[in-house]
Backbone and ligand atoms as CSV (ligand in chain L), in Angstrom:
chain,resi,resn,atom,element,x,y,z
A,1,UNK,N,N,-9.193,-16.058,25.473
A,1,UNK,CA,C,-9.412,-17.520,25.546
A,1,UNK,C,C,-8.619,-18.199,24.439
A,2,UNK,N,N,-8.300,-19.141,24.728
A,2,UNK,CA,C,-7.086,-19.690,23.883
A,2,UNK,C,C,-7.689,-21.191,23.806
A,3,UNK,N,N,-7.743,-21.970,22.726
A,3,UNK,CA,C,-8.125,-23.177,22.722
A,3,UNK,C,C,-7.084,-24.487,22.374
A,4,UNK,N,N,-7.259,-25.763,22.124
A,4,UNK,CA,C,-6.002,-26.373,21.778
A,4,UNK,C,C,-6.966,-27.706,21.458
A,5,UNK,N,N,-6.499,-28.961,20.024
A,5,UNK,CA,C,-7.167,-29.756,19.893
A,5,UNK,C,C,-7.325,-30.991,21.155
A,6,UNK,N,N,-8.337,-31.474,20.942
A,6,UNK,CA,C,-8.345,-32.752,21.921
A,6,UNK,C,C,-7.394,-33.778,21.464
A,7,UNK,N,N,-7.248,-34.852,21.958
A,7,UNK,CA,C,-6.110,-36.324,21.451
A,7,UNK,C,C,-7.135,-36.841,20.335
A,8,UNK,N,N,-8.489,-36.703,19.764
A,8,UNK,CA,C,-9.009,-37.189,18.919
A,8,UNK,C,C,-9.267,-36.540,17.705
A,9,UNK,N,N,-9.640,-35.171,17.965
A,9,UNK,CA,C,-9.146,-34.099,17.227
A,9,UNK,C,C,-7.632,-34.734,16.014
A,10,UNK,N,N,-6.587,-34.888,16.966
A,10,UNK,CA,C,-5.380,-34.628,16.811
A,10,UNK,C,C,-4.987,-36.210,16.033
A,11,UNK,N,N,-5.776,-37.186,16.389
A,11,UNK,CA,C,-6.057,-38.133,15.796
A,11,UNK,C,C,-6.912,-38.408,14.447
A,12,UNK,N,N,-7.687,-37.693,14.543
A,12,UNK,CA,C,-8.493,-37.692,12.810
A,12,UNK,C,C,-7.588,-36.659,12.425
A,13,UNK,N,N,-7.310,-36.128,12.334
A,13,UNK,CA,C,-6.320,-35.032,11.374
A,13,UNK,C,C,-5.054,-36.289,10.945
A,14,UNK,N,N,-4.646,-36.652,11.165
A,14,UNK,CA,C,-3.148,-37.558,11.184
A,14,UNK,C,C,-3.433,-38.206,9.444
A,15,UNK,N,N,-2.334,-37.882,9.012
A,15,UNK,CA,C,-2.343,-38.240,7.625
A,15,UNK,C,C,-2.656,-37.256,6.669
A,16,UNK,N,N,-3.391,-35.948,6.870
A,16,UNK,CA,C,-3.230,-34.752,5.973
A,16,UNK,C,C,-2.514,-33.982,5.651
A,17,UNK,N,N,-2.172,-33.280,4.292
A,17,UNK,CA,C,-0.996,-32.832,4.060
A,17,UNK,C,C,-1.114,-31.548,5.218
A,18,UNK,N,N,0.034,-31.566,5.438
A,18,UNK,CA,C,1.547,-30.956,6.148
A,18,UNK,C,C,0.848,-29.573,6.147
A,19,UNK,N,N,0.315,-28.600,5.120
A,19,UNK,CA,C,-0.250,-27.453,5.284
A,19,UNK,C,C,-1.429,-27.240,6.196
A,20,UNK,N,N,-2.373,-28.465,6.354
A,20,UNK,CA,C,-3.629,-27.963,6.698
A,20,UNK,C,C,-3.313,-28.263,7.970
A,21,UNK,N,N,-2.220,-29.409,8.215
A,21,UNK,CA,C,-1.938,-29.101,10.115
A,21,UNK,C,C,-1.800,-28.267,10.862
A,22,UNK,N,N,-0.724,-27.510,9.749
A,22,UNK,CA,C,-0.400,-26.193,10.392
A,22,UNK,C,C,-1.135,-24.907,10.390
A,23,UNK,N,N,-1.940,-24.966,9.227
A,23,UNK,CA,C,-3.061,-24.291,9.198
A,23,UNK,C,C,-3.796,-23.929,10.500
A,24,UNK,N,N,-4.274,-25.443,10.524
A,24,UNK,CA,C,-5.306,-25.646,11.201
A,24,UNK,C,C,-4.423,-25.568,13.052
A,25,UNK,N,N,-3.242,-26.016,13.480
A,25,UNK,CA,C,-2.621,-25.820,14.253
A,25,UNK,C,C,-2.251,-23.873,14.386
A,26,UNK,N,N,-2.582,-23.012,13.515
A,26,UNK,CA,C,-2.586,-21.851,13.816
A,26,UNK,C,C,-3.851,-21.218,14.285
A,27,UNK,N,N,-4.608,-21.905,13.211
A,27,UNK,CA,C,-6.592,-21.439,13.851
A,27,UNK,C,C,-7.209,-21.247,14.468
A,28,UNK,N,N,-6.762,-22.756,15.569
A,28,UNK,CA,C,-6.985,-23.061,17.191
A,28,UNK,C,C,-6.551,-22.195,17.684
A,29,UNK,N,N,-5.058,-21.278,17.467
A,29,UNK,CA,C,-4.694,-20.592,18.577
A,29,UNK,C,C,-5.269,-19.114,18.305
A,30,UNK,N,N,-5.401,-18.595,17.068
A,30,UNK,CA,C,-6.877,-17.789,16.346
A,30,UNK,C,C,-8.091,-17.148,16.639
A,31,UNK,N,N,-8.864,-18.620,16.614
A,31,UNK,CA,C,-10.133,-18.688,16.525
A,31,UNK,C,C,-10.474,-18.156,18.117
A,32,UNK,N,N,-11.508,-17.406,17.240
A,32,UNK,CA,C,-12.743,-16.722,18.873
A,32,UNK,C,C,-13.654,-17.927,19.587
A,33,UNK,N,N,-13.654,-18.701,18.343
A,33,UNK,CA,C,-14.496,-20.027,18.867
A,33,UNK,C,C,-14.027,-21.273,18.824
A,34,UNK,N,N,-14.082,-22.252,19.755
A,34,UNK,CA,C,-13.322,-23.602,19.561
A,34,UNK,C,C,-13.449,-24.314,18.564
A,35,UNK,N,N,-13.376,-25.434,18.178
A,35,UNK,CA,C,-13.455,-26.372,16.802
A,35,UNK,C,C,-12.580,-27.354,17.232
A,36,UNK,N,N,-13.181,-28.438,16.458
A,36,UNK,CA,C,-12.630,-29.545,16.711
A,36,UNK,C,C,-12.589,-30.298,15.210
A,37,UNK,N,N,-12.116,-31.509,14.970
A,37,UNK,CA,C,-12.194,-32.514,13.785
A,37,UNK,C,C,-13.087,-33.527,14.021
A,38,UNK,N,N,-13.750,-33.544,13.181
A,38,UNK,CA,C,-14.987,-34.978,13.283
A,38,UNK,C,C,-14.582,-35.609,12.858
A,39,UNK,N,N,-15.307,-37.418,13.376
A,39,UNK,CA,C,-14.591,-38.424,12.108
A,39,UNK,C,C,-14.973,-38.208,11.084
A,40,UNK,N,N,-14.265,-38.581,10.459
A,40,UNK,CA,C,-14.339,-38.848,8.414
A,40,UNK,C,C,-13.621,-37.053,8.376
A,41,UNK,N,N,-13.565,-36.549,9.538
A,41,UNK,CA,C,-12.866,-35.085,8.796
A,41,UNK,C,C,-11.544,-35.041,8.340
A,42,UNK,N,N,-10.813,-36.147,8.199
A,42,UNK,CA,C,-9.264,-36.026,7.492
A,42,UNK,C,C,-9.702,-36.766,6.503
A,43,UNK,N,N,-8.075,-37.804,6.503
A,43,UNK,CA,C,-7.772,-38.339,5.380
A,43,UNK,C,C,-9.023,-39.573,5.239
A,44,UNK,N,N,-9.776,-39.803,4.424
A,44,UNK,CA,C,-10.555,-41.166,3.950
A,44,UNK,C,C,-10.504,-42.265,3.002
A,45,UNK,N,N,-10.310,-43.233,3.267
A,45,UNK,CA,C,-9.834,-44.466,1.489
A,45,UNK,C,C,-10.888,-44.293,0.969
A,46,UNK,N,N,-10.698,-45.072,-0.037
A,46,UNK,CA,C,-12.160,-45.135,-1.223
A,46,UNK,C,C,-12.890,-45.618,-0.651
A,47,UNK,N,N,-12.992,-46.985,-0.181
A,47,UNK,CA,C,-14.343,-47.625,0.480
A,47,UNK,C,C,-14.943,-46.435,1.424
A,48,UNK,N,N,-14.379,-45.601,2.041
A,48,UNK,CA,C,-15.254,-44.596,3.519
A,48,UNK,C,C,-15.989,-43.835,2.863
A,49,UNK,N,N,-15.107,-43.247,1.566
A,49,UNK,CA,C,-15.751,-42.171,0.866
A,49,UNK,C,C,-17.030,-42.802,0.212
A,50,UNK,N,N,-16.656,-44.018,-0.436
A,50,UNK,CA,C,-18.225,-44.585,-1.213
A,50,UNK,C,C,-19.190,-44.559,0.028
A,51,UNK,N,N,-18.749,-45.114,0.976
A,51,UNK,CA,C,-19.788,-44.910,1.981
A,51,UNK,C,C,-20.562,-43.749,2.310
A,52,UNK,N,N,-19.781,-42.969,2.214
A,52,UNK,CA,C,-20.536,-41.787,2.422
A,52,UNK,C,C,-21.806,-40.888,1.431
A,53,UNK,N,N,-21.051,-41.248,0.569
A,53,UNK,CA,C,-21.563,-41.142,-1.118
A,53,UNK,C,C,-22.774,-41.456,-0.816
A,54,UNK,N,N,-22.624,-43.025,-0.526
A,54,UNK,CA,C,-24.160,-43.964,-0.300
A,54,UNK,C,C,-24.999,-43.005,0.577
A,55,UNK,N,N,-24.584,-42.817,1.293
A,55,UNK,CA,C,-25.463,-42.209,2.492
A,55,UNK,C,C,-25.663,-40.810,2.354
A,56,UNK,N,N,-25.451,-40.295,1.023
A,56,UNK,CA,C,-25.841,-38.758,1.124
A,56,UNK,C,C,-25.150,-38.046,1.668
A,57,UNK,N,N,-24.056,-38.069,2.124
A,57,UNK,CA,C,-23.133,-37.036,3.276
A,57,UNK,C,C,-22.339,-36.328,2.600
A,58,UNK,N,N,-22.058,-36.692,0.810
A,58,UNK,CA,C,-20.686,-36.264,0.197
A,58,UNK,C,C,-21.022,-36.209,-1.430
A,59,UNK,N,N,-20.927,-35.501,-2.140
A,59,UNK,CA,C,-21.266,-35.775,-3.474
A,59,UNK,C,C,-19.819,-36.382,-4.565
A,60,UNK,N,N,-19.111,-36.956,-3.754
A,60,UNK,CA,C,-17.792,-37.637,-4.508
A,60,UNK,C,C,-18.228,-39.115,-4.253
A,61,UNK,N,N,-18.386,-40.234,-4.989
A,61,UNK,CA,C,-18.165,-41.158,-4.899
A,61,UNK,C,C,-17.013,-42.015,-4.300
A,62,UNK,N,N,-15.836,-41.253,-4.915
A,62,UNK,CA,C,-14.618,-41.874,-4.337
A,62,UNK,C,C,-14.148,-43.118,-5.048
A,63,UNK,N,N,-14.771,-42.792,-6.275
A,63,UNK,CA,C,-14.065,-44.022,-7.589
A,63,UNK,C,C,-14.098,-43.343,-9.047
A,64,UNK,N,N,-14.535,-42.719,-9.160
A,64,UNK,CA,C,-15.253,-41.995,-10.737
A,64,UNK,C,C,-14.654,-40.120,-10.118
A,65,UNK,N,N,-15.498,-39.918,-9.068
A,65,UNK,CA,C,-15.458,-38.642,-8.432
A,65,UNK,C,C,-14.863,-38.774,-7.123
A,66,UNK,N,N,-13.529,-38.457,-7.495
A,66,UNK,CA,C,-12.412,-38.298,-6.147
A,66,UNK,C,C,-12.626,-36.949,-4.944
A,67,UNK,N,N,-12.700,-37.560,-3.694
A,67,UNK,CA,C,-12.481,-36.495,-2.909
A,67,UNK,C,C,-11.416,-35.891,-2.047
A,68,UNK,N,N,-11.408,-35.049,-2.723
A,68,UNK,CA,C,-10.141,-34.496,-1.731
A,68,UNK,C,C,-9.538,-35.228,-0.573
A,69,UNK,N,N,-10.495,-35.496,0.280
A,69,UNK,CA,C,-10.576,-36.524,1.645
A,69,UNK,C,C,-9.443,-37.390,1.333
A,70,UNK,N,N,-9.499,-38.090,0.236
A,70,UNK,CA,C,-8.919,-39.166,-0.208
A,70,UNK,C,C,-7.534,-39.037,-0.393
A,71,UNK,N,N,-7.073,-37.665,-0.970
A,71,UNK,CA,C,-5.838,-37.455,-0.976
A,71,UNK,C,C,-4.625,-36.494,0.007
A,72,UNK,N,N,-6.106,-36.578,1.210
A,72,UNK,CA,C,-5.121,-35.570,2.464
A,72,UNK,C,C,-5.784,-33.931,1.958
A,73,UNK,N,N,-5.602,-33.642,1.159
A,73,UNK,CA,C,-5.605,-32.143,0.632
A,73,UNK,C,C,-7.175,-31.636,1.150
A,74,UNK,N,N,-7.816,-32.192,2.179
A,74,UNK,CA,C,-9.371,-31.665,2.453
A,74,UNK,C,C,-9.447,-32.219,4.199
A,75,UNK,N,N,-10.082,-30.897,4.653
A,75,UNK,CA,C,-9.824,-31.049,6.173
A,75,UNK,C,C,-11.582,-30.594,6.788
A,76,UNK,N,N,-12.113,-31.410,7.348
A,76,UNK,CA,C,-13.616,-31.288,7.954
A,76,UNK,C,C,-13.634,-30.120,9.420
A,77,UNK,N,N,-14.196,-29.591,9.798
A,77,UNK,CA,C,-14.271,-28.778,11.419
A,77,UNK,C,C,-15.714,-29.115,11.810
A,78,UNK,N,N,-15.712,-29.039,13.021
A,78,UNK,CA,C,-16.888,-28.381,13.956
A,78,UNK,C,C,-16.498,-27.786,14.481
A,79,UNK,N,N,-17.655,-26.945,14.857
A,79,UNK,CA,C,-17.566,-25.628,15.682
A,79,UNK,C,C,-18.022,-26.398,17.385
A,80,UNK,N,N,-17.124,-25.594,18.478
A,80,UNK,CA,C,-17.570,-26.120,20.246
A,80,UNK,C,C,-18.040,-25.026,20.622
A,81,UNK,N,N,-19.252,-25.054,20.821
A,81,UNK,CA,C,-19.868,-24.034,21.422
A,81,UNK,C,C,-20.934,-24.834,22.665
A,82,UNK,N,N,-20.889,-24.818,23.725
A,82,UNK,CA,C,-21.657,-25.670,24.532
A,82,UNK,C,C,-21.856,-27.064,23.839
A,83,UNK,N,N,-20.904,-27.459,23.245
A,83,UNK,CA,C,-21.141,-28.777,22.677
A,83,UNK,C,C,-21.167,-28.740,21.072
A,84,UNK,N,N,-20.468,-29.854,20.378
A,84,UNK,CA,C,-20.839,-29.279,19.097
A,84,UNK,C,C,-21.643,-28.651,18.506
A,85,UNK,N,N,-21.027,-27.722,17.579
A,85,UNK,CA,C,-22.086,-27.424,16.933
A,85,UNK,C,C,-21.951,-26.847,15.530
A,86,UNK,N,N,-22.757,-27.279,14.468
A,86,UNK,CA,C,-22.729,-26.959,12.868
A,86,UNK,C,C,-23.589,-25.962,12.715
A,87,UNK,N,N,-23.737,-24.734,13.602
A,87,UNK,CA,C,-24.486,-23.455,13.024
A,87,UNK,C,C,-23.356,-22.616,12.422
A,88,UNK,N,N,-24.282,-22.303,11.241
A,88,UNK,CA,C,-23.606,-21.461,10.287
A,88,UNK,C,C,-22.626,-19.919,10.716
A,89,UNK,N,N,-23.213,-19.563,12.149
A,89,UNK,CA,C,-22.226,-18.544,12.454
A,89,UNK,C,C,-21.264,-18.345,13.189
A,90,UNK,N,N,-20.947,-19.869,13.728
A,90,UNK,CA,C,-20.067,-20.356,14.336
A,90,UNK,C,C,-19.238,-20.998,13.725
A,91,UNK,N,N,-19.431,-21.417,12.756
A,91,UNK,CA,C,-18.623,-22.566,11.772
A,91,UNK,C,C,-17.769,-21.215,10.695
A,92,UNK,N,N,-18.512,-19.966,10.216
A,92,UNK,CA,C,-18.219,-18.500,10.021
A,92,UNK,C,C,-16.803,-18.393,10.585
A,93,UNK,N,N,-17.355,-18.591,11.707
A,93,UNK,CA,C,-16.206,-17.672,12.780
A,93,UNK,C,C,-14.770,-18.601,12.750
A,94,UNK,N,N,-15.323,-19.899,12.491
A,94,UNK,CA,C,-14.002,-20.553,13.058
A,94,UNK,C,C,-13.362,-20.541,11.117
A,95,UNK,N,N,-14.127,-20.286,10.094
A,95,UNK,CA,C,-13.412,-20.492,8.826
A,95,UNK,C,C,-12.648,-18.971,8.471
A,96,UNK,N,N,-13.257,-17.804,9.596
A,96,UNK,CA,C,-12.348,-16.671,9.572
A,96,UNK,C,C,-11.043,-17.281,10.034
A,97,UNK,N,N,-11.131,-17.586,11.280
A,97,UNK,CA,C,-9.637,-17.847,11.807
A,97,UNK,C,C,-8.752,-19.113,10.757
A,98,UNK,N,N,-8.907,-20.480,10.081
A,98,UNK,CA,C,-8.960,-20.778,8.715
A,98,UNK,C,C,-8.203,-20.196,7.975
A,99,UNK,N,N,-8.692,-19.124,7.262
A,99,UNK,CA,C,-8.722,-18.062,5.917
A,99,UNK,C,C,-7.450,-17.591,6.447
A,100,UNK,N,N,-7.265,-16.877,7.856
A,100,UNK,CA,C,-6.386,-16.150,8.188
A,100,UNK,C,C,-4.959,-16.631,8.755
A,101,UNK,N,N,-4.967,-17.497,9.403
A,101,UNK,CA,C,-4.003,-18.652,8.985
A,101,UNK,C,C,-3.582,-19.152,7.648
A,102,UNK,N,N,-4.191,-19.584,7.030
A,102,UNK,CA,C,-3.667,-19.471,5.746
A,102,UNK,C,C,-2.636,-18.755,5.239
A,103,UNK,N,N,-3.745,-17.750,5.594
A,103,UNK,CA,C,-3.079,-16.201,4.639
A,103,UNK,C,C,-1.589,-16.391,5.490
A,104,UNK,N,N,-1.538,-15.720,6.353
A,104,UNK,CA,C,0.002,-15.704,7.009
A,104,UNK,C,C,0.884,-16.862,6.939
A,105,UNK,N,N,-0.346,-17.996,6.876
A,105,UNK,CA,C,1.206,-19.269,6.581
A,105,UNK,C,C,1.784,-19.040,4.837
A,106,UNK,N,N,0.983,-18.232,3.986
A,106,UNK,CA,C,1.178,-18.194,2.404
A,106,UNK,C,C,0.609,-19.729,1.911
A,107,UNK,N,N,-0.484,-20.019,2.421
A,107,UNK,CA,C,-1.471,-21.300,1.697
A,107,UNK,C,C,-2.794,-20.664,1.058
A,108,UNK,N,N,-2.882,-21.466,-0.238
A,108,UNK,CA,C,-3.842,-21.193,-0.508
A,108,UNK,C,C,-5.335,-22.227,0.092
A,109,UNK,N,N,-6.086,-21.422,0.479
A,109,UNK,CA,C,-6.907,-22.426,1.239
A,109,UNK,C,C,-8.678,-22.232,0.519
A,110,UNK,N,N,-9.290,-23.266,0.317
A,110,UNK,CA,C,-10.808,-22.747,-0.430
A,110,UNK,C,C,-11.573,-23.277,0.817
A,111,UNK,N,N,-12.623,-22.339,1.172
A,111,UNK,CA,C,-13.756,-22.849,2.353
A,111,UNK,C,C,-14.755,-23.392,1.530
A,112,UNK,N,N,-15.596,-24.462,1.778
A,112,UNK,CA,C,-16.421,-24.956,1.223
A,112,UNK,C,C,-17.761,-23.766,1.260
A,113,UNK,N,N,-17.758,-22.876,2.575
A,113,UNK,CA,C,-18.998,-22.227,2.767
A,113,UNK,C,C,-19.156,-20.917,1.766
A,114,UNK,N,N,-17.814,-21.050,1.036
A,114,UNK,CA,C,-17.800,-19.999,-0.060
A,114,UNK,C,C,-18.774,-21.052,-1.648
A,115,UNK,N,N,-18.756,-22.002,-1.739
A,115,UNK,CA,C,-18.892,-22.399,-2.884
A,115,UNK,C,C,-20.238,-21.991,-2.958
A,116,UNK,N,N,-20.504,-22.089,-4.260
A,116,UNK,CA,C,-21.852,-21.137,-4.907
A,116,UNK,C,C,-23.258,-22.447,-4.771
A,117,UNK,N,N,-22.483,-23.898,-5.031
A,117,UNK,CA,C,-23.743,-24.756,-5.128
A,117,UNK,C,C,-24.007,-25.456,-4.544
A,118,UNK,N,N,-22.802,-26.385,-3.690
A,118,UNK,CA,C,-22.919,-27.110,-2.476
A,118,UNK,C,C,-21.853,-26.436,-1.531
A,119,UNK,N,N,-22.968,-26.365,-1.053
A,119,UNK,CA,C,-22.506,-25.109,0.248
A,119,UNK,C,C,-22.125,-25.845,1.484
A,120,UNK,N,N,-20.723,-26.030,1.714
A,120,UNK,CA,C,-20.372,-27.124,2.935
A,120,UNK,C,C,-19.471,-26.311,3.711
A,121,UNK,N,N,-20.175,-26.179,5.102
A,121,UNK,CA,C,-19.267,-24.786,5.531
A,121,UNK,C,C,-18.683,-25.421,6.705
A,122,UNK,N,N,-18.427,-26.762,6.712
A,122,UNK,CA,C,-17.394,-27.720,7.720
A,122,UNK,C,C,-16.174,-27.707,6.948
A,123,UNK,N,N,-16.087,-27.628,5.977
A,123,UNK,CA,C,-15.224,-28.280,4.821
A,123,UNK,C,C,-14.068,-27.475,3.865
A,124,UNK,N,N,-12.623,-27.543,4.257
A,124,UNK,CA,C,-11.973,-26.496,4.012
A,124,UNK,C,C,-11.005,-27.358,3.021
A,125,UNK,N,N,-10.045,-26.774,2.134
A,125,UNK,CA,C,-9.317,-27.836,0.715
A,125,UNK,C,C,-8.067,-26.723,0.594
A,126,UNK,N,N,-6.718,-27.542,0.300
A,126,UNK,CA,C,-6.190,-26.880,-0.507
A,126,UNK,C,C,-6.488,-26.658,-2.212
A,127,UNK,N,N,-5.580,-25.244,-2.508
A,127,UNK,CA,C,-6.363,-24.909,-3.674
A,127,UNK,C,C,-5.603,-25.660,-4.773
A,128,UNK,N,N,-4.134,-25.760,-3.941
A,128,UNK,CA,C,-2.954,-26.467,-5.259
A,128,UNK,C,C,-2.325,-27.449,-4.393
L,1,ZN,ZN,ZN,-14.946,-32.156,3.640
């Protein structure tokens, strides 16, 4: 099974650096499981990010505490499994295919579902 992004997908991504396209344009063809881009999963200005801030969704403010979001270098997923979905062993599966892309494109890539304290396993960054 072979998957490929939707036109909206392909639309929230637009504006991130150049690596995580291709990254993420290798993943899809990868991944055991589909995925897609949510909104707010690319690039975000300061005002989206404070918004989010506000609302608990993000621990960057996006004025004091910059998010990646902000500068392209941070890319959001869901996992398609009968319809979205943010379970942890699906979101797994699609940050294997991720990791491994990477690796073969020679990017360094950090998964959020690795971090030790806020554990965000939609949420993938370059490292440099
Ligand atoms: Zn993120």
């Amino acid at each position: 099974m072979t998957f490929a992004f939707s036109q909206s997908s392909l639309e929230r991504r637009e504006g991130v650096d150049q690596r995580l396209i291709d990254i993420s344009d290798l993943a899809i063809r990868l991944t055991k499981v589909d995925f897609g881009i949510p909104g707010d999963g690319g690039i975000r200005t300061e005002a989206r990010q404070n918004e989010l801030y506000l609302a608990g969704s993000s621990k960057c403010d996006g004025v004091i505490k910059l998010s990646n979001h902000q500068t392209g270098k941070a890319l959001d997923v869901y996992a398609y499994v009968n319809g979205a979905s943010w379970e942890p062993e699906h979101l797994t599966s699609v940050a294997c295919a991720m990791l491994q892309a990477a690796s073969m494109l020679g990017h360094k890539l950090v998964w959020g579902g690795h971090w030790a304290t806020f554990i965000d396993m939609p949420h993938f960054e370059l490292s440099e």
